[in-house]
C-alpha positions, 0 to 999 in steps of 0.5 A, a space after each residue: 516395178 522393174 525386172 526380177 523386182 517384188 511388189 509390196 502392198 503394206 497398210 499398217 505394218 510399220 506398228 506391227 512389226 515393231 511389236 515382234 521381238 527380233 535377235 540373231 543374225 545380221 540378217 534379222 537386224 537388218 530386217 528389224 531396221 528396214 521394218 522400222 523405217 517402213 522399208 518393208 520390201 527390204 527387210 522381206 530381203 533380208 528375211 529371205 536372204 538370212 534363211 530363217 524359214 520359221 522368222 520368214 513365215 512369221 513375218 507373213 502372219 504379220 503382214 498378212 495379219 495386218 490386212 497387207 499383201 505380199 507377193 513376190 516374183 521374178 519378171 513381176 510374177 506375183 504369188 498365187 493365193 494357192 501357192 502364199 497360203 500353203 507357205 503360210 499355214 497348214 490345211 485346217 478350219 480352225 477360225 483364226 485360219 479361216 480369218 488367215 485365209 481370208 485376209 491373206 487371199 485379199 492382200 494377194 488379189 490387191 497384188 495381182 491388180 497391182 501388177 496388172 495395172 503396172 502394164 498398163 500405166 507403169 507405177 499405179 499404187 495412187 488411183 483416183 476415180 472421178 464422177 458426177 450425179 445429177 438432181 432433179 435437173 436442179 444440181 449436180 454433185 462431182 465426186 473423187 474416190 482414191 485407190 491406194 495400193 489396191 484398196 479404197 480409201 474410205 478416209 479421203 473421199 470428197 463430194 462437192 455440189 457443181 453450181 449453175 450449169 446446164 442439167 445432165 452437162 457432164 463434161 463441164 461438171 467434170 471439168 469443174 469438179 476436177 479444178 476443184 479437186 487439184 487446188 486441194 493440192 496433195 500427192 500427184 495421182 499415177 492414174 484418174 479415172 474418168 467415168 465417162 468417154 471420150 469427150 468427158 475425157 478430153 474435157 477433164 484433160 482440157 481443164 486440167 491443162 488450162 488450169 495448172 498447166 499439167 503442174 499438179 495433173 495426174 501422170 495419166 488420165 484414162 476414162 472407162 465407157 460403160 457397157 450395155 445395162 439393159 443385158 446384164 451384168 456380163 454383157 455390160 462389162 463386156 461391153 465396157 471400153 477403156 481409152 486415153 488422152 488421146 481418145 484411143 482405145 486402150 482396153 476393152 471388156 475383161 482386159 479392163 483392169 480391175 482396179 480401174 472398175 474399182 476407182 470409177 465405181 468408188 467414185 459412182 457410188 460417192 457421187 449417187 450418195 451425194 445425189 441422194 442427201 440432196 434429194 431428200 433433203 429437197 424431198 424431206 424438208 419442209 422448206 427446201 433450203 439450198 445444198 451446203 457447197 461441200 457435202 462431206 469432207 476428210 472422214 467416212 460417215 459411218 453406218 450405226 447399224 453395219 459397223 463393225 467394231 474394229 478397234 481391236 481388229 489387229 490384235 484378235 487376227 493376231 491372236 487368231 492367227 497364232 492360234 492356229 498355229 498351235 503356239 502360245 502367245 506370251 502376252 496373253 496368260 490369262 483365261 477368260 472365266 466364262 467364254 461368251 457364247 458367241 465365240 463357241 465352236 460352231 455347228 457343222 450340223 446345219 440341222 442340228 444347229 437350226 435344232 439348236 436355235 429352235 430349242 433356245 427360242 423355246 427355252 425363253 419362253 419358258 425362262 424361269 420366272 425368279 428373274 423377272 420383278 415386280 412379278 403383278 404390282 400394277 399400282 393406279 394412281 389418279 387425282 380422282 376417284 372412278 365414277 359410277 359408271 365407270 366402276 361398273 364398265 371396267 367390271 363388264 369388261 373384267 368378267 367378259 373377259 373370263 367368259 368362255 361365252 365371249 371367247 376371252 374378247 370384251 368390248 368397251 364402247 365409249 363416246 369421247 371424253 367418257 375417261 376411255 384410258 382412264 378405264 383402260 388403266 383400271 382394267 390393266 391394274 386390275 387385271 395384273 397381266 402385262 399389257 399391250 396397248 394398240 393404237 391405229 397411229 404414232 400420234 395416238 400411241 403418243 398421246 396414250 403413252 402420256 396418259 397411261 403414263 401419268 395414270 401407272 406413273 409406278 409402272 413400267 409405261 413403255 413406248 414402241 412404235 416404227 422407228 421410221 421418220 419416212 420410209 418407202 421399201 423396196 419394189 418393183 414395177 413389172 409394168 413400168 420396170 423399174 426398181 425402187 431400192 428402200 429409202 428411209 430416215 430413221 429417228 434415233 429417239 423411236 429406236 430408243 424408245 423401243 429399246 427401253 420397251 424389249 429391255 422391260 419386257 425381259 427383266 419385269 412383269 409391271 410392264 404396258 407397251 403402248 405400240 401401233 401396228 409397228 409390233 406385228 412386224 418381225 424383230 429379233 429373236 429373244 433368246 438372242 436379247 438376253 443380257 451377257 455378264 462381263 466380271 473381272 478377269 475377263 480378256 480384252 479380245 473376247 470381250 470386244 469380239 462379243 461386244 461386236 456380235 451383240 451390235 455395239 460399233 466403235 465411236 471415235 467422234 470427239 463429241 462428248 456425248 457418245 452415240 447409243 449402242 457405241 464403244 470408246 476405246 482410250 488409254 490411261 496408263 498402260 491401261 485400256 479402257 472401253 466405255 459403252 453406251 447402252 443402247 436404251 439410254 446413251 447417258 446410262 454408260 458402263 466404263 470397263 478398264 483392262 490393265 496391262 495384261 488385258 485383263 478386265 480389273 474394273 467396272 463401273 455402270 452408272 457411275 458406281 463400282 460394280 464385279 459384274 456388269 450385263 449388258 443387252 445387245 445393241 441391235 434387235 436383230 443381233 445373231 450369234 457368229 454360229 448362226 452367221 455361218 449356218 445361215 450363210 451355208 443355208 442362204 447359199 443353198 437357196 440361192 443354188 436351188 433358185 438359180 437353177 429354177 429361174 434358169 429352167 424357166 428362161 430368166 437369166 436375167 434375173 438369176 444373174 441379177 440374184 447371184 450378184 446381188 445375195 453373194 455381195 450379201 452373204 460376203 457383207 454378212 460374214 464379215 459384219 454381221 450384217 448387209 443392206 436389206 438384212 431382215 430380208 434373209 431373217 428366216 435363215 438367221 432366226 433358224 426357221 422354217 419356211 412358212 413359220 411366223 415371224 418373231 415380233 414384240 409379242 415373243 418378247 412378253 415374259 412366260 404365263 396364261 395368258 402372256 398378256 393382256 392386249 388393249 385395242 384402241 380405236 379397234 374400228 381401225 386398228 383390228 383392220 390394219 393389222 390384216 391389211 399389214 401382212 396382204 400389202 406387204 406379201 403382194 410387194 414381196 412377191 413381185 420382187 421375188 419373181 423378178 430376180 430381186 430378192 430370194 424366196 425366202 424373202 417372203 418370211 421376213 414378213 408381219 403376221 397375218 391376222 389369223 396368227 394373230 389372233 389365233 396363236 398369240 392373243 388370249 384375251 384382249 379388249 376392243 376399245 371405240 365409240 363406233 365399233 362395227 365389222 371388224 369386232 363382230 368378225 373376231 367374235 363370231 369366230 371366237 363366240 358364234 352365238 354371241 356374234 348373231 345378236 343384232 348389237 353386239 355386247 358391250 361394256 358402255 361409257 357413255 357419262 363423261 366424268 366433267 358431265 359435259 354433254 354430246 355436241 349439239 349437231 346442226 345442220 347447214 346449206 353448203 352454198 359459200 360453206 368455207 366462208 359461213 365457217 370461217 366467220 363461226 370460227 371467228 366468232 368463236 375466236 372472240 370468245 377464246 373459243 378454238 375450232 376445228 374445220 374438216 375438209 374432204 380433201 388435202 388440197 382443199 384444207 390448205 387452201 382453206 387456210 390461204 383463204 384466212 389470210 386472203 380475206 385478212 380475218 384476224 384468225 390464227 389457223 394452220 392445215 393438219 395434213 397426212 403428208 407432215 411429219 409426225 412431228 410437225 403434226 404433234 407440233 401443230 396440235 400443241 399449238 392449238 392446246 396452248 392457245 397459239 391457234 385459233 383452229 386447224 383444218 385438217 381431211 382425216 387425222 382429226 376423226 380418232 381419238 385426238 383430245 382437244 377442247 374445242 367449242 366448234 366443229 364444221 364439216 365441210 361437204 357432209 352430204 359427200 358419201 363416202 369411208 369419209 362421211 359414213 356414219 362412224 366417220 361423222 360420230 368420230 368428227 363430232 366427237 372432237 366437240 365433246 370435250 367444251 361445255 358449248 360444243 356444236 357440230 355444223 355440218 354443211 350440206 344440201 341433202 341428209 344423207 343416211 349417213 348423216 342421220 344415223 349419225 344425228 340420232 346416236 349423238 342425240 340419243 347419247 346426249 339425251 342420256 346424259 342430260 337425264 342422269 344430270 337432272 336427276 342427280 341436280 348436276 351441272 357440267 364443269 370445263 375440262 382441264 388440260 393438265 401441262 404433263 398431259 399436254 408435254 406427252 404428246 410430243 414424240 420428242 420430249 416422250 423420254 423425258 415426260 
């Protein structure tokens, strides 16, 4: 930019101002000629030199409206934010001038960097940053960002996998990442940013001129060394030197100019993302398979959870804008019926809105119940009848459960394969309560789900459970001082699921959630969950801004299948048409079309026409914008009184750490809606107080007393994970607090603690195990302390299994050469079509267990059911052993509860091993897994009988001693159990939907 010159920096104005109707004077038709050729620094002439101050400012609220800056100035001055915002609009706090403001003070920033970035290497509008990451000493990834007139081209970012190579070589990386880069061709850069020194500068410089010759080179190459990282921020940027080609330093510290930062840390972030995909696909899959050589190209990959929906983003800061300006636009004569209610004025009151929000959470509970269906028809349908015993266990456990003796607490004990879920489904039928249903894991709730399912096929049988394939939160190690920020990998399909799951818990009563502990854990606050009514007539703008607000994104993939919680935006015509996928079900898609005037003139859900459609938000912890702003004020109140404490008591380091990292927060969360780690500030957003307990899956059981009823399976486990949940995650969470990482707020965002469990949101529930123990009687003395003192505790028993069959026979043998012994009784239970269970007391030792198979050459088809698989592949393997592809599996502790399996033979390995593995409860569960094959036997190997051992011995011979007398009696014979092929599809998570 020369002398007495003006600087531009436009993004989309051409469309914009083609769109504004012009006429008058030469001067306005010059400036609709130069706007239409793009020329946008001559038509601001001439909007300046024709005198219309009214076209002028107007012209602004174009440019600036379109997320562009303008500044102008003699001597490359350029405007001010101050002095740009009082010439484009009067003092006010409307909402579209806010907006007005922030984008107009965005488009000014990008012009001061221009301008600074002009004094240091002359034209500067095409910046490219370049950077490597290494993995694992095992490859390396190079990474380009490109800066175009100020702001960061999510669109042409690239990352390349750097092949062979010595480990941590940055210079010869670089060097061949920017070969790479110029054969690409594309526009010459003014600058590239090296993030390096001078010896990765020279290197870049080197390649480029052995390459091209300088043909294709950049106009300048400069390279920014990082500052000190172990004093904070300041003193890192402090520290940061800036040199050229020729190794000179050129910059240092604050005179770095920003845009530079902003080219190295794009292309840093680019490279460490590109880092990470191949460390998890290394630390993820199952077989590490070799990098893809290009690992992103042409196009952002796009966050489902952060992204906002933008399709409309221009013409709602147009209409904004105009607004508060008090003018009229023509195009928009129509009002909307209804205005939803995520775009009405917001509270100034912080008070009275947190008072506000407290009163709809209360309002939705006591919703009126006229909107919910199928108020108490549980209907059970089963291709047998109940057994005697089984009528007479399920009416203990009813009559228990209105006891005030028993404080609304019943206890089913129940060996394996006495029909436990079938008693469970009666129980609920009878009951007529909505219920949850407990399980200690994914793969329990699994095969809970497809049982209750089939059993209350009438019903809805919904599925909630962690929607985390793998996922490890955020810490912090004082000791070692290192940060762990969060990874996980969320599976698509779970989070489904737990759509369906909240959507018929506010629309019917008919409802059984089968979930794992996952429930305990904070989700979004109901009263945000309900349905918003879309009707004809309503206005494009406001319906895509509340689309926003309720979590839907925009979807411009050319797939033909749209992703769940989207929004496609299309024409036909002069029509605009918007189709939505519903988050529950991406193939249950609603088609609303809006005619020229942008007027809603049609509905269509599920393929028929409709007046009205209502639809749920796309995300559980969608917020309303009122509660974004007063959040937002409240977060920022914290984060001042916090600052101030870690200050006083000498941690700088941590309060600078703090500041950065909740202000980048708050300025995501105003303009998203959302930010990484966002459940962290959920406190603020849900308008709670400190110390209140979180909102869960529990808030969302439609009104009554009790609200539910609640079914513990395996309750010996599961009654303890739900205390264990809410100590780990505090003892976490306060570390990370302390240290300057998270506010203290924070540590509300949190499970619930077993006494708010248990004492506010559980009435009456049902404890489920064939072992039960500590746990239960803890829960019932405190509820009934007299009932609680007897020696056994009072149970409903299940101890006639419906197919007759007998407890396993329990022998035991020496430990010497144990595998060996038990791999031949397993083959000799192969030979029969028999399938076998062997249970070792380490992971270590169940693989080699099955590499010993194939050592000795034994014609035995076995695989290792280890906890470090993924649900999945564990689901897969089990399966497998159902449809007789496997002859046995070993496994450590995932084959105790509850797994459903016919098999004839279990070996416990080391059985005289004291421990949580070899107590008594363990080894009755272990033996269990026989209790289903008419000739089921448990060997356990061992030397010595330990305690343990024994009372376990005796429990199993008693029940077996039980049931051969009630056979006797009645001149019965047991009869092999059948595997039903519904049964067998349920318990994989994949195919849950479709069972």
């Amino acid at each position: 930019m020369g002398p007495g010159g003006l600087m531009v920096v436009l993004s989309s104005t051409r469309a914009w101002v083609r769109g504004f109707v012009v006429s008058g004077s030469a001067g306005r038709r010059r400036f609709v000629a130069a706007a239409q050729e793009d020329r946008v620094a001559q038509a601001v002439v001439e909007l300046r030199m024709g005198g219309s101050k009214e076209l002028w400012r107007r012209s602004l609220l174009i440019e600036f409206g379109g997320l562009a800056g303008v500044a102008i100035g003699n001597g490359g001055r350029p405007w001010t934010s101050r002095e740009a915002w009082g010439e484009l609009l009067s003092t006010g706090e409307g909402y579209g001038q806010r907006r007005a403001l922030e984008a107009l003070e965005s488009g000014c920033r990008r012009a001061e960097d221009l301008v600074e970035m002009s004094r240091l290497a002359g034209r500067a509008r095409w910046i490219e940053g370049i950077d490597v990451s290494h993995t694992r000493g095992e490859w390396t990834t190079f990474a380009c960002a490109r800066v175009i007139d100020g702001a960061v081209d999510e669109e042409a970012g690239r990352v390349w996998r750097v092949p062979g190579g010595a480990p941590g070589d940055d210079c010869s990386a670089l060097a061949y990442g920017i070969e790479q880069r110029l054969r690409e061709g594309g526009p010459r850069a003014d600058l590239l940013v090296v993030d390096g020194g001078k010896a990765q500068v020279a290197a870049v410089s080197a390649a480029i001129e052995r390459a091209f010759g300088g043909g294709r080179a950049p106009r300048r190459v400069v390279g920014l060394a990082k500052g000190d990282r172990n004093e904070g921020v300041v003193a890192m940027r402090e520290g940061e030197t800036l040199y050229d080609e020729t190794k000179q330093v050129i910059a240092r510290g604050d005179a770095v100019p920003r845009l530079v930062r902003l080219a190295r840390d794009a292309a840093h972030s680019r490279a460490l993302r590109g880092h990470r995909e191949l460390r998890d696909a290394a630390f993820l899959e199952e077989e590490e398979k070799p990098p893809p050589p290009l690992l992103r190209r042409g196009r952002k990959v796009k966050n489902k959870k952060t992204e906002a929906l933008d399709i409309l983003e221009r013409e709602r800061l147009r209409r904004s804008l105009l607004r508060g300006l008090g003018e009229t636009d023509p195009l928009v004569a129509v009002t909307t019926k209804s205005r939803p209610s995520c775009l009405s004025p917001l509270d100034h009151d912080d008070e009275t809105a947190r008072d506000a929000q407290r009163r709809r959470r209360d309002e939705f509970v006591e919703r009126d119940d006229a909107r919910l269906k199928n108020k108490n028809e549980f209907v059970l349908t089963a291709p047998y009848e109940a057994t005697e015993p089984q009528k007479r266990a399920v009416d203990d456990v009813l009559s228990r459960l209105d006891c005030d003796e028993s404080g609304g607490l019943a206890l089913l004990k129940g060996a394996t394969g006495t029909g436990k879920t079938y008693a469970i489904a009666r129980i609920i039928a009878k009951r007529g309560l909505p219920a949850l249903v407990l399980a200690p894991n994914k793969l329990l709730a699994a095969q809970l789900y497809g049982e209750i399912k089939d059993l209350l096929r009438h019903n809805a049988v919904e599925y909630f459970v962690s929607y985390y394939d793998y996922y490890r939160p955020e810490s912090f190690s004082a000791t070692l001082d290192v940060y762990s920020s969060k990874r996980s990998a969320i599976n698509d399909r779970l989070d489904e699921l737990r759509h369906r799951a909240t959507k018929s818990l506010t629309s019917r009563r008919d409802v059984v959630v089968v979930a794992s502990v996952s429930c305990v854990y904070g989700l979004g606050v109901p009263s945000a969950y309900e349905p918003t009514a879309f009707r004809r007539g309503d206005d494009l703008v406001a319906v895509a801004d509340t689309l926003r607000v309720l979590g839907y994104t925009s979807d411009d993939d050319n797939d033909d299948a749209a992703s769940r919680g989207s929004v496609r935006v299309s024409a036909a015509g002069a029509s605009t048409v918007l189709t939505i996928a519903q988050p529950a079900d991406a193939r249950a898609t609603v088609v609303l079309e809006f005619d020229d005037r942008d007027r809603l003139q049609s509905a269509i859900e599920a393929g028929t026409p409709v007046d009205e459609v209502q639809l749920l938000p796309a995300s559980h912890y969608a917020a309303a914008a009122r509660d974004l702003e007063r959040a937002s004020r409240d977060i920022t109140r914290e984060l001042d009184e916090r600052l101030v404490e870690l200050r006083s008591l000498g941690k700088s380091a941590a309060a600078d750490r703090l500041e950065s990292r909740t202000l980048s927060d708050l300025e995501l969360l105003r303009d998203t809606g959302t930010c990484p780690g966002v459940e962290n500030y959920s406190r603020h957003l849900n308008g709670a107080a400190p110390g209140d307990p979180p909102v869960t899956l529990l808030d969302y059981f439609p009104p009554g007393d009790p609200r539910f009823l609640l079914i513990v399976d395996e309750s010996h486990i599961t009654v303890g994970q739900l205390g264990a949940a809410f100590e780990a995650d505090r003892a976490r969470k306060r570390n990370l607090v302390d240290h300057g990482f998270r506010l203290p707020s924070a540590l509300d965002n949190r499970p619930l603690s077993a006494r708010e469990f248990w004492e506010t949101k559980v009435d009456r529930a049902v404890f489920v195990s064939a072992t039960p123990g500590k746990h239960e009687r803890a829960l019932l003395k405190s509820r009934a302390p007299e009932t609680a003192l007897d020696a056994h505790l009072p149970a409903a028993e299940l101890v006639i299994r419906p197919t007759l069959i007998l407890d396993p026979v329990v022998l035991v043998k020496p430990a010497s050469d144990q595998v060996d012994r038990a791999l031949d009784e397993c083959v000799t239970r192969a030979s029969r079509h028999e399938r076998s269970i062997l249970v070792a007391s380490t992971r270590a030792a169940a693989k080699n267990i099955a590499k010993r198979v194939a050592e000795r050459g034994l014609p035995l088809r076995v695989e290792a059911l280890t906890g470090d698989l993924k649900p999945q592949k564990r689901l897969d393997i089990l399966a497998r052993l159902r449809a007789r592809h496997l002859d046995a599996i070993v496994g450590v502790n995932l084959l105790r509860e509850g797994i459903d399996l016919d098999v004839s033979l279990v070996c416990v390995l080391d059985a005289d091993k004291e421990g949580f593995l070899r107590s008594d409860t363990a080894l009755i569960q272990i033996i269990g897994r026989a209790a289903r094959h008419v000739r089921g036997t448990a060997l356990l190997y061992a030397d010595d009988v330990t305690p343990s051992m024994r009372r376990a011995i005796d429990e199993t011979d008693a029940r077996r001693a039980v049931q051969q007398a009630y056979n006797d009696r009645r001149q019965l014979q047991a009869t092999p159990l059948r595997w039903s092929k519904s049964y067998a599809a349920a318990t994989a998570l994949g195919g849950l939907a479709q069972h």
